[in-house]
C-alpha positions as CSV (number, residue, x, y, z in Angstrom):
1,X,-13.5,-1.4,10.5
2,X,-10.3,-1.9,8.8
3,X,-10.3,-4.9,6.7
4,X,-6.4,-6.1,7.1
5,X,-6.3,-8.8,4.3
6,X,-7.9,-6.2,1.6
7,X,-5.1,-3.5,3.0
8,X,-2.6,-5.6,2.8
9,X,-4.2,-7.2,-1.0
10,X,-4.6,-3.7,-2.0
11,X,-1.1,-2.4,-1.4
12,X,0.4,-5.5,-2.7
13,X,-1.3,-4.9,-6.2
14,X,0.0,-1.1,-6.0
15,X,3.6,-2.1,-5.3
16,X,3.7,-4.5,-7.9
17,X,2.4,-2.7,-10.6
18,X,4.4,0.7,-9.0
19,X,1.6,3.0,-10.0
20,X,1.4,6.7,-8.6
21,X,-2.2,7.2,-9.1
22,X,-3.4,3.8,-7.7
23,X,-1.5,4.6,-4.3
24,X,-2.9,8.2,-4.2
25,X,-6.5,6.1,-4.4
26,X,-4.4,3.9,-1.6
27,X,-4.2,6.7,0.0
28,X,-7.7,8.6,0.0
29,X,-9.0,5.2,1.1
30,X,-7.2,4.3,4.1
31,X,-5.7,7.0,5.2
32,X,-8.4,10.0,5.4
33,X,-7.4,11.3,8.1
34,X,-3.8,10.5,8.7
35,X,-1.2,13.8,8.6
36,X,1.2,11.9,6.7
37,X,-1.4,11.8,3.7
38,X,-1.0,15.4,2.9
39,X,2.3,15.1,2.4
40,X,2.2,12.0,0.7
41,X,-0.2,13.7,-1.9
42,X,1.4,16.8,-2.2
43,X,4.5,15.0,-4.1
44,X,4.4,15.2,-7.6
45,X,4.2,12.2,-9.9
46,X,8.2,11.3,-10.4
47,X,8.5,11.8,-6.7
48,X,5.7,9.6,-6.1
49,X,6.7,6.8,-7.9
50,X,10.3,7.0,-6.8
51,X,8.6,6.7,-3.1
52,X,6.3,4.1,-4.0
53,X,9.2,1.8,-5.4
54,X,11.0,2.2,-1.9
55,X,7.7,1.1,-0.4
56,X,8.1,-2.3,-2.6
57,X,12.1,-2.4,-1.6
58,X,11.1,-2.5,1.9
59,X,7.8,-3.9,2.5
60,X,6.8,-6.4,-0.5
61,X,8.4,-8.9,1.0
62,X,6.4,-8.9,4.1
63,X,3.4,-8.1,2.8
64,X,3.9,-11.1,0.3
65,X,4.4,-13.1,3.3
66,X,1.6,-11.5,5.8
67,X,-0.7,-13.0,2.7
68,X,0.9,-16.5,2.8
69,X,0.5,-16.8,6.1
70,X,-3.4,-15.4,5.9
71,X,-4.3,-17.8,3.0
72,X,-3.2,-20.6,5.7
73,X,-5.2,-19.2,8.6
74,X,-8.8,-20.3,8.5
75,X,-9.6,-17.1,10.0
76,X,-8.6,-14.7,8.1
């Protein structure tokens, strides 16, 4: 079962450090099975980082928020 709060921990480290080879381990580890992971790891390293630094752009900000709102939620 998917653990969302290490997910969403784990991408948030890769974003903010914007490495290739940490979201290609990303990758492996959530997404096993997912179509879009053969493509994702068929891109070479520039192309890789250049996607992964759109990823931040767009998402960060959420994720970065998604954790706020976790570490207030006795729940999660």
């Amino acid at each position: 079962m998917l653990n969302i709060r290490d997910y969403l921990e784990d991408i948030h480290h890769i974003l903010s450090v914007q490495s290739p080879a940490q979201f290609k381990m990303f990758i492996y580890r959530y997404m096993p099975n997912d179509p879009r992971a053969q493509y994702l790891l068929s891109l070479d390293r520039n192309e890789l980082k250049l996607y992964v630094n759109r990823l931040k752009k767009q998402m960060l900000p959420w994720i970065e928020e998604s954790l706020e709102i976790m570490s207030d939620d006795p729940l999660h």
